[in-house]
C-alpha positions as CSV (number, residue, x, y, z in Angstrom):
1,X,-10.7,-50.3,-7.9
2,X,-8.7,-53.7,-7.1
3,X,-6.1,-51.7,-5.0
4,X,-9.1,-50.5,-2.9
5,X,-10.7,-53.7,-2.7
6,X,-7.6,-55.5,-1.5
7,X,-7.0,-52.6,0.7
8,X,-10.3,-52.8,2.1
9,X,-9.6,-56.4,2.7
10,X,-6.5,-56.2,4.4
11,X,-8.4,-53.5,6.7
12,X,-10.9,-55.9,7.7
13,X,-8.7,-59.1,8.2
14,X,-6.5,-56.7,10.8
15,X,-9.5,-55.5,12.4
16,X,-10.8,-59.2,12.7
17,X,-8.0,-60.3,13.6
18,X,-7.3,-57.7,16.5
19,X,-11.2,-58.0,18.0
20,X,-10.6,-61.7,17.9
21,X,-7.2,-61.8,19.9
22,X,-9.2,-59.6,22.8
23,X,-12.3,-61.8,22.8
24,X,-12.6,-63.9,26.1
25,X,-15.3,-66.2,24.5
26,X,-12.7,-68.7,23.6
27,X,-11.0,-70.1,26.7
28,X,-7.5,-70.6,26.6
29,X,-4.8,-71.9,28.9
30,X,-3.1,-68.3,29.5
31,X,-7.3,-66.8,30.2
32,X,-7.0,-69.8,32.9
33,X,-3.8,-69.4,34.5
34,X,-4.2,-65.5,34.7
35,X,-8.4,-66.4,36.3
36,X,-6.5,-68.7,38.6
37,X,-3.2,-66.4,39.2
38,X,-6.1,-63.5,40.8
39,X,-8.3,-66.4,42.4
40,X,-4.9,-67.6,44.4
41,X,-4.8,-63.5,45.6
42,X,-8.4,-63.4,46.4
43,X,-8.9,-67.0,48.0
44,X,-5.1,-68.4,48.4
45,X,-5.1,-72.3,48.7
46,X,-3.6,-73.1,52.1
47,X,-3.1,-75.6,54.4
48,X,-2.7,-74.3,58.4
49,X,-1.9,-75.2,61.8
50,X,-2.9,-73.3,65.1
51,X,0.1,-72.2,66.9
52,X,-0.7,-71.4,70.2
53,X,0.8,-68.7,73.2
54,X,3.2,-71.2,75.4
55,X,5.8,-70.2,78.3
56,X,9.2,-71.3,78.5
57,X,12.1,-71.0,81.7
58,X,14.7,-69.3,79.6
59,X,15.7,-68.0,76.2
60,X,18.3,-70.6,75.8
61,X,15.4,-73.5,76.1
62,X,14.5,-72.2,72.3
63,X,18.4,-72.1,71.2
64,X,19.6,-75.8,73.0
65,X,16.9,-77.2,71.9
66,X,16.4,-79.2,68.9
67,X,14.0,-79.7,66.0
68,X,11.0,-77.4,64.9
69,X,11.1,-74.7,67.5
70,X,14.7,-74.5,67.8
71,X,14.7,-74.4,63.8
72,X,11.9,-71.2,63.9
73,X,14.2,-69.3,67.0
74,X,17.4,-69.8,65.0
75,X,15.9,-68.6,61.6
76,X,14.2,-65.5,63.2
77,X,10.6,-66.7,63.2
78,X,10.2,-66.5,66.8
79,X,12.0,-65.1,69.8
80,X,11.1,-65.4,73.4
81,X,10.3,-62.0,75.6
82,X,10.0,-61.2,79.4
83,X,6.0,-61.9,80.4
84,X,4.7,-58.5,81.0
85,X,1.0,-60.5,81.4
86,X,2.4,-61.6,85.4
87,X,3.6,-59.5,88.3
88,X,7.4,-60.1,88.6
89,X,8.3,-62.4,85.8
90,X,11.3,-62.7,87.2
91,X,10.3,-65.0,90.3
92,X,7.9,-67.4,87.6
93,X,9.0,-70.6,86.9
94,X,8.1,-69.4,83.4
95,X,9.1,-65.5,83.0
96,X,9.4,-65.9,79.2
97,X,6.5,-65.8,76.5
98,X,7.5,-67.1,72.9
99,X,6.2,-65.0,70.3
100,X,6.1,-64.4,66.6
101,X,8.5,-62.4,65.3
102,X,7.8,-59.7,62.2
103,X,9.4,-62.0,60.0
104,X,6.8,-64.3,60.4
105,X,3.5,-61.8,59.7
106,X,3.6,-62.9,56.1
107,X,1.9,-66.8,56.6
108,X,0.0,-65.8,59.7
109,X,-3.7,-65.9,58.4
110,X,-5.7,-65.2,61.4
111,X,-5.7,-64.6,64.8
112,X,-7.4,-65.9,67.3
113,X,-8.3,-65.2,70.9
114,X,-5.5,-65.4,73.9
115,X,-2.6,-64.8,71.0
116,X,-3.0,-68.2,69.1
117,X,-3.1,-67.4,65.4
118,X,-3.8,-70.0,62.5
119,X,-0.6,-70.1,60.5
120,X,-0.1,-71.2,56.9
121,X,2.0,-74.8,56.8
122,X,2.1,-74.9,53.0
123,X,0.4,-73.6,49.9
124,X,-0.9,-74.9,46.3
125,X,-0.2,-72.4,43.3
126,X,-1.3,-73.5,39.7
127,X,2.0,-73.9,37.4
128,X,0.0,-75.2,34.0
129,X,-2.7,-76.1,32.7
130,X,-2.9,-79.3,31.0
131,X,-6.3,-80.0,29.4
132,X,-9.2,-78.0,28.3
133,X,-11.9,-79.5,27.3
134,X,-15.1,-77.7,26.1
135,X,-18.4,-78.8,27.4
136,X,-20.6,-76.3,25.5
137,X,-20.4,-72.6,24.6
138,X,-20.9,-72.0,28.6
139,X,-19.0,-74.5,30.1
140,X,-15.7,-76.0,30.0
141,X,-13.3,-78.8,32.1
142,X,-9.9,-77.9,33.0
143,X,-6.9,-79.6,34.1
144,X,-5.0,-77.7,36.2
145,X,-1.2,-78.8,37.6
146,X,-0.5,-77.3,40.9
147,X,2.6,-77.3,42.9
148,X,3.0,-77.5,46.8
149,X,5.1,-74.8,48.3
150,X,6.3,-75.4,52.2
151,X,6.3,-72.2,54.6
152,X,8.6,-72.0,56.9
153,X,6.3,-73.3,59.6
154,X,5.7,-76.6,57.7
155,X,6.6,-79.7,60.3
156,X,8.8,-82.3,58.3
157,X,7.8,-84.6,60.6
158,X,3.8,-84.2,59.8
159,X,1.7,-85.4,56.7
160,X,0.3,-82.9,54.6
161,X,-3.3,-83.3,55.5
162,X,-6.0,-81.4,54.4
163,X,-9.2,-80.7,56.5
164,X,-10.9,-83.0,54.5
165,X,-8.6,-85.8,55.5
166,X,-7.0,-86.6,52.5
167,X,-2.7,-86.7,52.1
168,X,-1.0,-84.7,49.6
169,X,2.9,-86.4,49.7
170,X,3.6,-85.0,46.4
171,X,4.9,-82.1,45.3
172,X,2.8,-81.5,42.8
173,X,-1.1,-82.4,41.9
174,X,-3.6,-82.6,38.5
175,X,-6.9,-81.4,39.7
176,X,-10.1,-80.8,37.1
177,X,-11.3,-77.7,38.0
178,X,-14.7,-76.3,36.4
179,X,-15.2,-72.9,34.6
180,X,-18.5,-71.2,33.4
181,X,-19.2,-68.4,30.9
182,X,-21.3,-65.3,31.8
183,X,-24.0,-65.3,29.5
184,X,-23.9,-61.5,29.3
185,X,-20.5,-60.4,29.4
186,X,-19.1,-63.6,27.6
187,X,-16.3,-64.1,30.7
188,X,-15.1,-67.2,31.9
189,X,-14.4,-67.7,35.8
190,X,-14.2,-70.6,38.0
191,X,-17.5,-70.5,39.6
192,X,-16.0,-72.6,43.2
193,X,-14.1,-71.9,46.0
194,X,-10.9,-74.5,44.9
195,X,-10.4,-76.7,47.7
196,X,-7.8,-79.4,48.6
């Protein structure tokens, strides 16, 4: 009978044990950095810049020239093609159109009319979480450390500005972040869009 008993026990502690390791109603730093990891897909935290269609008098105007655009040309961003938008390109004072290249399609976010397209300077990922601090059953505060990544079409020369107006020099930010608990399916999510 005690062999059963301590059998039953062990049984009971495992399956405790097991139903407690898959229960979300605790929240814990790797629940928040996997919510955040899929919010970042879903919503990614970005800063942009419009890049707008210009003209130039030749090819080598990209490749003598110096700085940003010069920088994209040479590193395969952009590349400069015969206007096909004009009769005889030829005889314009400006036959060649500057365009993205395929290497770039990866931080273009949207485009907009006449060929300008709103291109992704730099982008904030969560790295760790530093703090959790439990406000009730429902609701909890959250320090979050995220780090600033630079895209290829990130100016040096520019602060990193958000649209708010406020400069993020650093490379790397603590932001408090709020999460809530679904009173019926006991999940935790950050209920807000995160901005910068």
């Amino acid at each position: 009978m005690k062999i059963f008993i301590k059998t039953l026990t062990i049984v009971i502690l495992t399956i405790t044990s097991v139903s407690c390791s898959k229960d979300t109603k605790n929240l814990s730093k790797d629940i928040v950095l996997k919510l955040l990891k899929q919010q970042e897909i879903d919503q990614p935290i970005v800063f942009k810049n419009r890049m707008s269609t210009y003209f130039i008098k030749s090819k080598e105007d990209l490749n003598k020239s110096e700085g940003y655009y010069s920088r994209l040309y040479n590193e395969g961003y952009i590349e400069a093609l015969l206007r096909k938008d004009i009769p005889n390109p030829e005889t314009s004072n400006r036959p060649f159109k500057v365009v993205l290249t395929k290497k770039a399609k990866p931080y273009i976010l949207e485009t907009i009319k006449d060929g300008a397209v709103n291109i992704s300077t730099l982008q904030f990922n969560a790295i760790a979480i530093k703090e959790i601090r439990m406000l009730s059953e429902f609701k909890a505060e959250v320090d979050v450390e995220y780090k600033k990544t630079k895209s290829p079409f990130h100016k040096p020369s520019q602060k990193d500005i958000s649209g708010s107006g406020k400069e993020y020099p650093n490379d790397t930010y603590i932001k408090t972040l709020e999460f809530r608990k679904n009173k019926n399916t006991n999940e935790w999510k950050n209920p807000i869009k995160i901005v910068f």
